[in-house]
C-alpha positions as CSV (number, residue, x, y, z in Angstrom):
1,X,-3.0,40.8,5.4
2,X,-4.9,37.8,6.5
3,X,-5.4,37.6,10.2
4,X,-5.8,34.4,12.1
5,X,-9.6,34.6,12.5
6,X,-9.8,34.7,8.5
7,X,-8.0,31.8,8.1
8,X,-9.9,29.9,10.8
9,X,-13.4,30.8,9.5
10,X,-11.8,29.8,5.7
11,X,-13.5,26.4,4.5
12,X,-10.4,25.5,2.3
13,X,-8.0,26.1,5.5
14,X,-10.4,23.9,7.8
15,X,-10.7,21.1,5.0
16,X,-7.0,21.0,4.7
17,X,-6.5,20.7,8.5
18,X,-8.2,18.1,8.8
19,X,-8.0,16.2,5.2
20,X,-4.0,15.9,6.2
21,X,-4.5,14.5,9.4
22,X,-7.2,11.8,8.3
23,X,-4.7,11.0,5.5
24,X,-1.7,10.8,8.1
25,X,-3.9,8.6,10.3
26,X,-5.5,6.9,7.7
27,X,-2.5,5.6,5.4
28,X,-0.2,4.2,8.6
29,X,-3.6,1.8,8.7
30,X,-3.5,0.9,4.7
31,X,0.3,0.7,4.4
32,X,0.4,-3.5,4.0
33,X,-3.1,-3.4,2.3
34,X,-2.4,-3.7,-1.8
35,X,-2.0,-0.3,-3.5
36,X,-2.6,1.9,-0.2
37,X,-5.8,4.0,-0.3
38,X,-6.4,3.3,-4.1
39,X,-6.3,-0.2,-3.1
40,X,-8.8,-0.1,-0.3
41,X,-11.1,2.3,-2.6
42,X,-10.9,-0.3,-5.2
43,X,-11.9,-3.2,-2.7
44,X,-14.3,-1.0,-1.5
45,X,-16.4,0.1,-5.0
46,X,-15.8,-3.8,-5.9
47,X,-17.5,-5.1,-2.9
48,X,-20.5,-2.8,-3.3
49,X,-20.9,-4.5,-6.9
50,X,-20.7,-1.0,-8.6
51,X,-19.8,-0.1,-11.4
52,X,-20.4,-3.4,-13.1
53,X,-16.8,-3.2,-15.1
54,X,-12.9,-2.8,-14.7
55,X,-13.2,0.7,-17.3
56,X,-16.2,2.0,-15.3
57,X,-14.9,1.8,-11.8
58,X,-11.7,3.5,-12.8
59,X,-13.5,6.5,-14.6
60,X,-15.9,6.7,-11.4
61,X,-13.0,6.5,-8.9
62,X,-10.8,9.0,-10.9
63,X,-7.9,6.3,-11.5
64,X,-6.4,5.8,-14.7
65,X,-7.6,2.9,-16.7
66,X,-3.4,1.3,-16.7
67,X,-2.7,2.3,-13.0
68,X,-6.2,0.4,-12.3
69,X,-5.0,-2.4,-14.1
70,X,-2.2,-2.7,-12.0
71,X,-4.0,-2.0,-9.0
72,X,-5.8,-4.9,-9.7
73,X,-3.4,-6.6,-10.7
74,X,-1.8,-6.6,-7.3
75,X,-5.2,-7.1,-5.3
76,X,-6.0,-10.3,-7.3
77,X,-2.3,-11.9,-6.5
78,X,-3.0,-11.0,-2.7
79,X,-6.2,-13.0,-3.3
80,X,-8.7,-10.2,-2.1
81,X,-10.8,-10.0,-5.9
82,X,-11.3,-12.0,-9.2
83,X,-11.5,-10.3,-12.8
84,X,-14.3,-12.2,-14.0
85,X,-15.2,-11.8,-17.8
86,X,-19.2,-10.0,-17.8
87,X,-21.4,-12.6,-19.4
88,X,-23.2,-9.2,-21.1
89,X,-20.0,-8.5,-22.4
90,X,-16.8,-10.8,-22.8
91,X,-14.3,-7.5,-23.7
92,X,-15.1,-6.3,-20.4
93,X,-14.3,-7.5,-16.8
94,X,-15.9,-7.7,-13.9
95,X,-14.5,-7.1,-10.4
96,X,-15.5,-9.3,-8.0
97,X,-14.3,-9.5,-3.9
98,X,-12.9,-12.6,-2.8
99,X,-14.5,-14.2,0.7
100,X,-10.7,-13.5,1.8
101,X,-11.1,-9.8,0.3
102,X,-14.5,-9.2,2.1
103,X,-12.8,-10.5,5.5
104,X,-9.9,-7.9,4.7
105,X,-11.9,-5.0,3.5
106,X,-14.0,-5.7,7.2
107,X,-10.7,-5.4,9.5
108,X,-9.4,-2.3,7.1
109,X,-12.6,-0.5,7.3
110,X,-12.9,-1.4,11.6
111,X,-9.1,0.0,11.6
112,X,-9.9,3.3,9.7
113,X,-12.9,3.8,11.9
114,X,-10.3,3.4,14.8
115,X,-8.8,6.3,12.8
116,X,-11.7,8.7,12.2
117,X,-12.4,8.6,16.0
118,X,-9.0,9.8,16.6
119,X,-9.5,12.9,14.1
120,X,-13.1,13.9,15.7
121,X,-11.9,13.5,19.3
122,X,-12.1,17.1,19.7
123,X,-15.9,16.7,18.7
124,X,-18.9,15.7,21.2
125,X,-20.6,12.5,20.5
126,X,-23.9,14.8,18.7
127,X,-21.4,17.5,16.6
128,X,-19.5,14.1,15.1
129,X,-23.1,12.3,13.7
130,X,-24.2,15.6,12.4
131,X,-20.4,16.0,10.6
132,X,-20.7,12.9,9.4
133,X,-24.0,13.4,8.2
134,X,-23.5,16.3,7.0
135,X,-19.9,15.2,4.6
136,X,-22.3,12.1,3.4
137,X,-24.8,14.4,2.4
138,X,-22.5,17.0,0.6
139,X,-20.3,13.9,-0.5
140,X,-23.9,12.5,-2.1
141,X,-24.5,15.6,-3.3
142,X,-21.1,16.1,-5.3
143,X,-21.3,12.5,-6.7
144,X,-24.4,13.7,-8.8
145,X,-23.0,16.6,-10.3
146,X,-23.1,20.2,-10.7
147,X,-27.1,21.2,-10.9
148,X,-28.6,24.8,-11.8
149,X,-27.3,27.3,-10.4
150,X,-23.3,25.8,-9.6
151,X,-22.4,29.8,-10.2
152,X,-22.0,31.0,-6.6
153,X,-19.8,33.8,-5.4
154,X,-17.7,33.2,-2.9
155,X,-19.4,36.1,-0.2
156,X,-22.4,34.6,-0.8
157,X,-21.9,31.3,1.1
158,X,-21.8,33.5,4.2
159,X,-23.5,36.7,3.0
160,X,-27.0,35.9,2.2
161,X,-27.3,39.7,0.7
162,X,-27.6,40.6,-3.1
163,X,-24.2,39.7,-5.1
164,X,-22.2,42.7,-6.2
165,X,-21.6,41.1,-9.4
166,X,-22.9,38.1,-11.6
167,X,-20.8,35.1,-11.9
């Protein structure tokens, strides 16, 4: 039987926790934005100017290639990007953001920061930089992939001691 201390100290449980609240506080702030949080991701990725094309942004944000086109489609009639063909390549397009896109991906990101403050409340000023920190870094981390060594048993992420058994 677990006991409440085991499900405290469990990473999944605490992700969860707090992954639900950010959404619930996050998507009442995106609800008039096109396509919700796809939407703003989209707007986001395209304003950074990466990845150059429609087909690469949807593989790197995990969307479908027919879903993206429809989220775009949606963001370009609210006037927030273009679909501009790449001069490298005319099958492909590229997303850009609009000046009225840029202004709108400024107030939605200043709203979800309203948002995030809200979740780490509980959290001094110094333990929420080192959070944040600390999810950039792991989030950086994760975006380059799996390295050597990816094999980890679970015990020893808290028990540095020798592993019962190989992965």
């Amino acid at each position: 039987m677990t006991t409440p201390q085991q499900l405290e100290a469990d990473l999944g449980w605490a992700l969860l926790a707090v992954l639900r609240t950010y959404r619930q506080l996050s998507e009442a702030r995106l609800t008039d934005l096109p396509g919700g949080p796809r939407g703003y991701h989209v707007l986001a990725t395209a304003a950074l100017g990466d990845p150059p094309s429609q087909l690469a942004m949807a593989r790197k944000l995990g969307v479908d290639r027919t879903v993206m086109t429809y989220l775009l489609d949606d963001l370009e009639a609210a006037g927030l990007i273009e679909r501009r063909p790449d001069p490298a390549d005319r099958r492909a397009r590229r997303i850009t953001v609009t000046p009225a896109g840029n202004e709108r991906l400024c107030a939605v990101q200043r709203s979800l920061r309203e948002a995030e403050e809200a979740l780490l409340a509980p959290l001094a000023p110094e333990d929420r930089r080192v959070l944040r920190d600390l999810l950039h870094r792991l989030a950086v981390g994760l975006q380059a992939g799996p390295g050597p060594g990816v094999c980890v048993e679970m015990h020893q992420l808290t028990d540095p001691g020798p592993a019962a058994e190989p992965c």
